[in-house]
MIVEXMI-544934 format. One line per field, with one value per residue: residue in one letter; residue number from 0; x, y, z of N, C-alpha, C, CB in turn. Coordinates in steps of 0.1 Angstrom, whole numbers. Glycine has a CB too. Layout:
N
rest: A,...
nr: NUM,...
n.x: X,...
n.y: Y,...
n.z: Z,...
ca.x: X,...
ca.y: Y,...
ca.z: Z,...
c.x: X,...
c.y: Y,...
c.z: Z,...
cb.x: X,...
cb.y: Y,...
cb.z: Z,...
***
This chain:
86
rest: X,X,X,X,X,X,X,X,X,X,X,X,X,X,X,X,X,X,X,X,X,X,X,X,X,X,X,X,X,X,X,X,X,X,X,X,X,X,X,X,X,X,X,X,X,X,X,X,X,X,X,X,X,X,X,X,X,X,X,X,X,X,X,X,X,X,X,X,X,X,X,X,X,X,X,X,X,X,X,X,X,X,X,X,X,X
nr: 0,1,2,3,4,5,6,7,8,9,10,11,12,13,14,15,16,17,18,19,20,21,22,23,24,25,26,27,28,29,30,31,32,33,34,35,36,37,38,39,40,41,42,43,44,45,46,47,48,49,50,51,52,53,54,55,56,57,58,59,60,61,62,63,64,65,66,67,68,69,70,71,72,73,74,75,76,77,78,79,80,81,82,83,84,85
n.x: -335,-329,-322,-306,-315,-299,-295,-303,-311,-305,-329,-347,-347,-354,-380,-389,-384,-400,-427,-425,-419,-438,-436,-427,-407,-381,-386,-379,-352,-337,-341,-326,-297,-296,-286,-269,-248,-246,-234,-209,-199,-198,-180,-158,-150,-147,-125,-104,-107,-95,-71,-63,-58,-38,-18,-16,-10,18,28,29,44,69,76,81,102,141,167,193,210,232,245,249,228,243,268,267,255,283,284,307,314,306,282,288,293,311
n.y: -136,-163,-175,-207,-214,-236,-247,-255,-245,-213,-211,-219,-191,-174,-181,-174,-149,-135,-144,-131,-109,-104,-98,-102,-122,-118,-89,-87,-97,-84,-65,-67,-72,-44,-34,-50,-40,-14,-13,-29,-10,17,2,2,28,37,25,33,58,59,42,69,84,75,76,102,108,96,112,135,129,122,145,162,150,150,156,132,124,149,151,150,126,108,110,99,71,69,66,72,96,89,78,52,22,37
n.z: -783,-762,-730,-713,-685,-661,-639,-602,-580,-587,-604,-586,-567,-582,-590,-566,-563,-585,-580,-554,-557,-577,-602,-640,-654,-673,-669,-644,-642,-662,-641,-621,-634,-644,-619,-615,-632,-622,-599,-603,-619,-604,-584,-599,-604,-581,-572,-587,-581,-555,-564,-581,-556,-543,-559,-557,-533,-529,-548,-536,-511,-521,-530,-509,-497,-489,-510,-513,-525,-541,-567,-601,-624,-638,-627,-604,-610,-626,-655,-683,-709,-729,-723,-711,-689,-659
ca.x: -325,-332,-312,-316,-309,-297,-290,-314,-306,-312,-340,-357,-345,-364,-388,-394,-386,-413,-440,-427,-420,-451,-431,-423,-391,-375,-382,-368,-340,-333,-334,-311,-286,-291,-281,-254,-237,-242,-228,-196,-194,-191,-169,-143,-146,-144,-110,-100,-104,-88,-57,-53,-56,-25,-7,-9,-5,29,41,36,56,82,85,82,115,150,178,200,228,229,251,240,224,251,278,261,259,292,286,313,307,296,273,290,294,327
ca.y: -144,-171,-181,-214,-214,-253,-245,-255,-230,-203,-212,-218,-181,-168,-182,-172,-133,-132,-148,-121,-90,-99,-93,-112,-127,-104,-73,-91,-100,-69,-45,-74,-72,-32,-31,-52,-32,-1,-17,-30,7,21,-2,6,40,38,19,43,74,51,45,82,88,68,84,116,107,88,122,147,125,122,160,170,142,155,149,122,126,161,151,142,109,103,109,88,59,62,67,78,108,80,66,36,21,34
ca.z: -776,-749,-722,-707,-668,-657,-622,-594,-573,-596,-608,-571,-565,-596,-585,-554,-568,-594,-566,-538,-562,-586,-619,-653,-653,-680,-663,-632,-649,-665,-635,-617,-644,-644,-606,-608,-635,-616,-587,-605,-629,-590,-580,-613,-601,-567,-577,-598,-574,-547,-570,-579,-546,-536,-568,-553,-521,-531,-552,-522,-500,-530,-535,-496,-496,-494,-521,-506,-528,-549,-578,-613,-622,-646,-622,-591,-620,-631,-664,-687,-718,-740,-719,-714,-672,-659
c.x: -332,-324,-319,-309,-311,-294,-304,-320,-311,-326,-351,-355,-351,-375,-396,-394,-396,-424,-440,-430,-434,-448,-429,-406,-384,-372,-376,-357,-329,-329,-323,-296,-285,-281,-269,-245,-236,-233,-211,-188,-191,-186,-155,-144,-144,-126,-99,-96,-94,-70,-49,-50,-45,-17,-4,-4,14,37,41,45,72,84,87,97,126,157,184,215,225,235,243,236,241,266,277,260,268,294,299,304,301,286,273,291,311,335
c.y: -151,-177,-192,-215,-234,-254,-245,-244,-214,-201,-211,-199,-173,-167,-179,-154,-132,-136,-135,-106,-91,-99,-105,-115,-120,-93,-76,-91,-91,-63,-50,-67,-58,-26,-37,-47,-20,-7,-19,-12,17,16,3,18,47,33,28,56,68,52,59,91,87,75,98,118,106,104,135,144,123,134,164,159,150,148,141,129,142,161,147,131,102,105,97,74,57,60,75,89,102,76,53,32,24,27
c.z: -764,-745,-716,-695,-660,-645,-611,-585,-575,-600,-598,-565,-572,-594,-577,-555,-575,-588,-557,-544,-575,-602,-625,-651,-660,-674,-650,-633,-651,-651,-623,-620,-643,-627,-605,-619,-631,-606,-595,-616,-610,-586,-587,-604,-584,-567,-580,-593,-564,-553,-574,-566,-538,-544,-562,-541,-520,-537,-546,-514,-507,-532,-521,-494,-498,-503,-517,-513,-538,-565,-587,-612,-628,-634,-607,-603,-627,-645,-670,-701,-728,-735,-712,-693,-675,-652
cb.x: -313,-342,-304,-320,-325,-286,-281,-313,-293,-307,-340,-348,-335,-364,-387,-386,-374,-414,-434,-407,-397,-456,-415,-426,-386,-382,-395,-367,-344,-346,-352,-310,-289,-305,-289,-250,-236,-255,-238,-195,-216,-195,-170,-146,-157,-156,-112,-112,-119,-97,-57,-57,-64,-22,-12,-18,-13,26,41,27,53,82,76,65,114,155,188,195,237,236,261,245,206,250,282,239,253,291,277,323,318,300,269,309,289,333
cb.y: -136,-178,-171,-226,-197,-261,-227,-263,-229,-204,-221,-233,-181,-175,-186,-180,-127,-138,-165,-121,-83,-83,-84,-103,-141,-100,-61,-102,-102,-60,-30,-88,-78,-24,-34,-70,-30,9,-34,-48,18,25,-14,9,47,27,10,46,84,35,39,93,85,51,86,127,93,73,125,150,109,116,173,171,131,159,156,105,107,172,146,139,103,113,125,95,58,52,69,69,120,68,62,32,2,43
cb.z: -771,-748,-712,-713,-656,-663,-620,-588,-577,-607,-614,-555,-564,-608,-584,-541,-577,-609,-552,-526,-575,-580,-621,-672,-659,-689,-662,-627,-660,-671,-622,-624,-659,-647,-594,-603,-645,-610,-578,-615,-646,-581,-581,-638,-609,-558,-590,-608,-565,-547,-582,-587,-542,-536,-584,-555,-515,-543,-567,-510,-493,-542,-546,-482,-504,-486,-528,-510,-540,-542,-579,-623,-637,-663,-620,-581,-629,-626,-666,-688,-724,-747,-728,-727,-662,-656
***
């Protein structure tokens, strides 16, 4: 497979990595591409702990919460024995 790179930019930046670090473009390339999927695979999971972090946060403060009202659901909604709204 060969990629072709159309960007000036890029290419002057390539450039100036395989001159400063000495290496083949490929294995430049490569250990690029390997860092920035470590970087975004620790981001997912930084995310990830972050969100259950809030979930549990969210269902301590929901169980240390008192009842408001005590009755059933079905009687606080008004339901009748079918189900139906009363």
């Amino acid at each position: 497979m060969s990629i072709t790179i159309e960007n000036a930019e890029v290419e002057a930046l390539l450039a100036d990595l395989t001159r400063t670090t000495r290496r083949a473009v490929p294995d430049l390339l490569l250990d690029l591409l390997r860092q920035e999927q470590a970087r975004m695979s620790g981001e997912a999971e930084r995310r990830i702990a972050e969100g259950l972090a809030a979930d549990a946060a969210m269902r301590r403060r929901l169980a240390a919460s008192e009842i408001d009202d005590p009755r059933p659901i079905d009687e606080i909604l008004a339901w009748d024995e079918h189900g139906l709204p009363a």
